[in-house]
MIMIDO-734378 format. One record per residue (C-alpha): residue number from 0; chain; x, y, z. Coordinates in steps of 0.001 Angstrom, whole numbers. Layout:
# residues N
NUM:A:X:Y:Z .
...
END
This chain:
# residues 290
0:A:37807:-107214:111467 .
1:A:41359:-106592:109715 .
2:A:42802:-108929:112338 .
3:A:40606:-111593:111411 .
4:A:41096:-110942:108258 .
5:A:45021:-111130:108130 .
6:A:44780:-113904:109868 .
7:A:42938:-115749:107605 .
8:A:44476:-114786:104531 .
9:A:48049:-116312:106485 .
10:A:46008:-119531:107100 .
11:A:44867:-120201:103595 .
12:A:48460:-118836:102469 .
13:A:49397:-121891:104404 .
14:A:47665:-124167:103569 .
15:A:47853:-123446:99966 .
16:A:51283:-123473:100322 .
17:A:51314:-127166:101834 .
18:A:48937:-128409:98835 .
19:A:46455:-129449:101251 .
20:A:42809:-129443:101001 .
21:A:40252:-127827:103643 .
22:A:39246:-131293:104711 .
23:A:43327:-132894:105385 .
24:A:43692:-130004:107621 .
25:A:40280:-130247:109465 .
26:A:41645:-134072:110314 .
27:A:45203:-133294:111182 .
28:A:44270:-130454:113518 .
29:A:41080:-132142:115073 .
30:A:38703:-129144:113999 .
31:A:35807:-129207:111648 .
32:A:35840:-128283:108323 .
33:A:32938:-125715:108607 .
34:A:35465:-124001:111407 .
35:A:38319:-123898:109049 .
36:A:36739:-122078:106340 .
37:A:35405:-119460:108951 .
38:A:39047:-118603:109689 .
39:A:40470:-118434:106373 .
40:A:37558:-116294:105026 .
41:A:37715:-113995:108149 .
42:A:34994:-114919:109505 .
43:A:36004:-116334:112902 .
44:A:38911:-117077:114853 .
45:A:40337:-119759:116378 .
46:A:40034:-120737:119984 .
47:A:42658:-119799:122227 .
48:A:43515:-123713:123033 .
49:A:43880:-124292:118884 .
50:A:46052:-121589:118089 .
51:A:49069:-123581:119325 .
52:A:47993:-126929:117167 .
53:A:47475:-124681:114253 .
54:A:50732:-122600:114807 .
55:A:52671:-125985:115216 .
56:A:50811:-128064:112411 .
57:A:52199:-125200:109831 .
58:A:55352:-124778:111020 .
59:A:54928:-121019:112713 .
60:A:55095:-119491:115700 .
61:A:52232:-118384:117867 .
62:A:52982:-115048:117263 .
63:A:53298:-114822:113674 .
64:A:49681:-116866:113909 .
65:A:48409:-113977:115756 .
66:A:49830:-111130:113616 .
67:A:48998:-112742:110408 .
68:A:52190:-112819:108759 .
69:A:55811:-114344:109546 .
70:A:58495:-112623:110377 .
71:A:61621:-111415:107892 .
72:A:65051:-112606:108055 .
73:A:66155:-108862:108793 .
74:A:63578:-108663:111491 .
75:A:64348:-109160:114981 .
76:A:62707:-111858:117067 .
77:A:59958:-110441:118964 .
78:A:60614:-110112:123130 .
79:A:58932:-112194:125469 .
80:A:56322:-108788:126439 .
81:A:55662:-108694:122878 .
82:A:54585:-111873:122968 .
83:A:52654:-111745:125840 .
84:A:50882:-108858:124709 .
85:A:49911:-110035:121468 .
86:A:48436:-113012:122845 .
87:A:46722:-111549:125642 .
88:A:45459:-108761:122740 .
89:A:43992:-112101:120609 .
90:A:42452:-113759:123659 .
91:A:40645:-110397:124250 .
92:A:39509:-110093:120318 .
93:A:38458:-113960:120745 .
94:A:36241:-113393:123879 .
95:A:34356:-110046:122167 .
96:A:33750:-112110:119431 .
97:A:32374:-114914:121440 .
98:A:30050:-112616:123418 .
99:A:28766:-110607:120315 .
100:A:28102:-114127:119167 .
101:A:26239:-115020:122152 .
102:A:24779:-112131:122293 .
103:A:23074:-112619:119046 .
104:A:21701:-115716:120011 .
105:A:20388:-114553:122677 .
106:A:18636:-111735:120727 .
107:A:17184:-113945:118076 .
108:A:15786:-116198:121342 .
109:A:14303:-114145:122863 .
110:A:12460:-112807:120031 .
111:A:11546:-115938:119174 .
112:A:10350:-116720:122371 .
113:A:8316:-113693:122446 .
114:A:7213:-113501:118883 .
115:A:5573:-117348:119802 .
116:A:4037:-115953:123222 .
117:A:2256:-113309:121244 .
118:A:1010:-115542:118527 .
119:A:-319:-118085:121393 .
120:A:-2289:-115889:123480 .
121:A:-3905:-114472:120315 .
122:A:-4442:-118104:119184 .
123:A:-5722:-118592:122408 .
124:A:-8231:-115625:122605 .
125:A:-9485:-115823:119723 .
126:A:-10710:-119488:119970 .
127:A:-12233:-118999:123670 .
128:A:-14096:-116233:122728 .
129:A:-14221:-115818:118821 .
130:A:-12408:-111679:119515 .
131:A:-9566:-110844:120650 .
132:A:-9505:-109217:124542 .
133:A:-6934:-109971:127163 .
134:A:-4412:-111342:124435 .
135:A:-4283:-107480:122765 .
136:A:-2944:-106372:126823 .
137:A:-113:-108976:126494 .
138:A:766:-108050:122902 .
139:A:1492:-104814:123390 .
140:A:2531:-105188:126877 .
141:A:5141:-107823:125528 .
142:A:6241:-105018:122274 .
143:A:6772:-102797:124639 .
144:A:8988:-105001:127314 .
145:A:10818:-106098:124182 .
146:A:11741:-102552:123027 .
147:A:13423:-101567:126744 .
148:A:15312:-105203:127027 .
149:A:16499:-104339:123465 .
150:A:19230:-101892:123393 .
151:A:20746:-103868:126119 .
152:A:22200:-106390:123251 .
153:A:23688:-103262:121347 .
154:A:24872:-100973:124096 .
155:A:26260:-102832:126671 .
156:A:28801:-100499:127473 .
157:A:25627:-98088:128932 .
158:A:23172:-100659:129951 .
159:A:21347:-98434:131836 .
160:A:21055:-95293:129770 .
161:A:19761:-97805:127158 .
162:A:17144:-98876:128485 .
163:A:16232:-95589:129834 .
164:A:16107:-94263:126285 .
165:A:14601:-96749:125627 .
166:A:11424:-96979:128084 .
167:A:10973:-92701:128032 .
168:A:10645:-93118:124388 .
169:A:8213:-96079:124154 .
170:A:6134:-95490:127430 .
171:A:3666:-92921:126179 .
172:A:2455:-95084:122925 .
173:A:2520:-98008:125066 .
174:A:20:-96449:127552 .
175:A:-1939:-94845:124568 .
176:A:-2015:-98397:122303 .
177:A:-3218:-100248:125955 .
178:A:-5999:-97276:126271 .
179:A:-7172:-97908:122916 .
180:A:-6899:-101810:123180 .
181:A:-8955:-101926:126656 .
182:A:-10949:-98832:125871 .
183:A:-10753:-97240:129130 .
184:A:-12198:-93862:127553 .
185:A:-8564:-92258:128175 .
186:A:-8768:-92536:132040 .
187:A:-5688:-94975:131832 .
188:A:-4222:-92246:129813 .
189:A:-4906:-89120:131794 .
190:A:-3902:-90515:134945 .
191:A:-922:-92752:133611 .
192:A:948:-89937:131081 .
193:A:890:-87167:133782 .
194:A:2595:-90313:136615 .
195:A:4615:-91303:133786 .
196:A:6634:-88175:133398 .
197:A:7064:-87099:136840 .
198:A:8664:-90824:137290 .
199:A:10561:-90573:133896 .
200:A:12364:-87371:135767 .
201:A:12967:-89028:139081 .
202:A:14418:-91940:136766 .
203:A:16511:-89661:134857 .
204:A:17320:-87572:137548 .
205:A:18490:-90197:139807 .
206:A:20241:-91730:136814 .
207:A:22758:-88690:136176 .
208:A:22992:-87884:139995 .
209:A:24781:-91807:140045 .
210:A:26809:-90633:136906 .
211:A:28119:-87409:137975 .
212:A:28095:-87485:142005 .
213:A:29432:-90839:142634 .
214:A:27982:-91196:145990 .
215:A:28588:-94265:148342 .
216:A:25579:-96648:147638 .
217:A:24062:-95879:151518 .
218:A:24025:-92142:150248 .
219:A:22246:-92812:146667 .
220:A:19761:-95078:148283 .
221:A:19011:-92275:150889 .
222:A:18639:-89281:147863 .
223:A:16488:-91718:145831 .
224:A:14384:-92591:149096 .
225:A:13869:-88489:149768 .
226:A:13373:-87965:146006 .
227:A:10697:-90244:145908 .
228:A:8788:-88174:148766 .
229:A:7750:-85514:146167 .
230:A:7265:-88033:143727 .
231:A:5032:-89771:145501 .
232:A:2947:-86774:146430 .
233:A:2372:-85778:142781 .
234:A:1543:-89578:142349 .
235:A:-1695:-89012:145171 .
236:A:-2525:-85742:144102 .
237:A:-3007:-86800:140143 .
238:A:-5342:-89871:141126 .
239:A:-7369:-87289:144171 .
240:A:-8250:-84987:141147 .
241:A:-8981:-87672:139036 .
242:A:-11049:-89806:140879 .
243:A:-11875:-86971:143790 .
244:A:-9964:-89186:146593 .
245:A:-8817:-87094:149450 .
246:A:-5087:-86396:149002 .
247:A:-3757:-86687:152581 .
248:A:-5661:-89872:153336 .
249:A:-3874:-91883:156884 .
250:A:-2028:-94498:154125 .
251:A:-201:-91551:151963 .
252:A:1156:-89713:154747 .
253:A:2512:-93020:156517 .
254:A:4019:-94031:152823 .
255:A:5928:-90413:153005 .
256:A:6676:-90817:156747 .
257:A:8128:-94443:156086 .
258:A:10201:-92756:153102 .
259:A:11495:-90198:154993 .
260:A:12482:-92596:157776 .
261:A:14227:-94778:155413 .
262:A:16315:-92133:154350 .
263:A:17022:-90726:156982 .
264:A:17779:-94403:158523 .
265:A:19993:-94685:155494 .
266:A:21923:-91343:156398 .
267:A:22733:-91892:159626 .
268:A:23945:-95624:159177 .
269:A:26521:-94063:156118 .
270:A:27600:-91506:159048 .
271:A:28268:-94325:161365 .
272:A:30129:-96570:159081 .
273:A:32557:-93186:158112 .
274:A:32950:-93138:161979 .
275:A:34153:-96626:162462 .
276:A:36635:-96337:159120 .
277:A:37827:-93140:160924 .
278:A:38725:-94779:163905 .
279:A:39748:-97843:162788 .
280:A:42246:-95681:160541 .
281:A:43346:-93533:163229 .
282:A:44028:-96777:165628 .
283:A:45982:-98137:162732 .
284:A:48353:-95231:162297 .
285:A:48839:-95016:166283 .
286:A:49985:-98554:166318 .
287:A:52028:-98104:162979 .
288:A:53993:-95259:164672 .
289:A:54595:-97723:167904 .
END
């Protein structure tokens, strides 16, 4: 912000100083006027191709451009590296500006997109059937896929986590709001909530084992594959006391058997590709002492 800022105080300094109006120097430089008001008030910056027009149209260098100000008579001229890095520093500023811009966008089109959808189906529903019934499902099924997709346009930097947060914290009113909307007499709920959590800490646990172990990706498929054996058997055993199903029925044990194959699969192809960079690095050093 303060770069921005400086910079566009040294821009209207400028062009105050050449007694030119907003709309000369939009002409001479071949940018619009809306543009050049965005710099001078802060706003924006320039692209990285117009900082040399600008810079040459006002009689500066590229640097002082960048830092806002020109240089003293008692100051030395800045190095080449200096230079370099100041420009490289500005073309890094312009590009997080440009993505938080697009970002934004994005944000506010989605929303819109989804705010419409919502609208529509209840449009829709209402007029087939004079009440509202499958378009109450998407509503809230569309809120909720809205609030995990949304952190992702403020935390970038932990996409993942995010949406995490995100889902373990919106999940359980989402399956209570669908319960009340399809009134399912809380079966949805006291099957879903007790599946919900035991996947919520697979999720998270599976999350901080790829933060804090950083295992090969072979090795982290193969520990979420095994995870998801006891996972899976809490899955069968909440819907066989809920809807008396036998738990070990011939399809649950082959789903276990297939992820316990898979894992192991995964295991010993990581072990095999370790043995052939072992080799291959042992042949290399044999022929490097040669």
């Amino acid at each position: 912000m303060l770069e921005r800022e400086r910079m566009g105080n040294f821009l209207l300094e400028l062009r105050r100083d050449k007694g030119l109006s907003t709309t000369e120097v939009a002409e001479a430089i071949n940018v619009s006027e809306e543009d050049l008001v965005k710099w001078e008030d802060g706003s924006k910056l320039p692209e990285m191709d117009q900082v040399q027009p600008v810079a040459d149209f006002y009689g500066v260098t590229v640097n002082e451009l960048l830092r806002g100000e020109r240089y003293s008579l008692d100051e030395s001229a800045p190095s080449e590296h200096d230079v370099t890095q100041n420009v490289l520093e500005y073309a890094n500023n312009n590009m997080s500006e440009q993505f938080k811009h697009t970002r934004r966008e994005w944000l506010i089109a989605i929303t819109g997109v989804l705010a419409f959808v919502i609208v529509a189906c209840l449009i829709i529903d209402f007029l087939s059937v004079n009440t509202i019934t499958w378009s109450g499902i998407a509503s809230v099924s569309i809120v909720f896929a809205w609030g995990i997709i949304l952190p992702l346009f403020f935390r970038l930097t932990t996409p993942i986590m995010s949406s995490l947060i995100a889902f373990s914290v919106l999940i359980i009113p989402y399956l209570f709001l669908l319960n009340l909307v399809i009134s399912a007499n809380n079966i949805l709920v006291n099957v879903a909530i007790p599946i919900t959590l035991v996947s919520l800490i697979y999720l998270w646990a599976l999350y901080f084992i790829y933060k804090r172990m950083h295992l090969s990706s072979w090795r982290f498929l193969a520990v979420a594959a095994f995870g998801l054996v006891p996972v899976v058997i809490i899955i069968n055993l909440v819907i066989s006391m809920q809807f008396n199903i036998p738990l070990f029925t011939v399809w649950n044990v082959l789903g276990v058997l297939i992820l316990i194959g898979i894992g192991v699969g995964l295991v010993y192809f990581e072990r095999e590709k370790l043995k052939k960079e072992s080799g291959e690095s042992i042949e290399d050093s044999i022929s490097e002492s040669k």
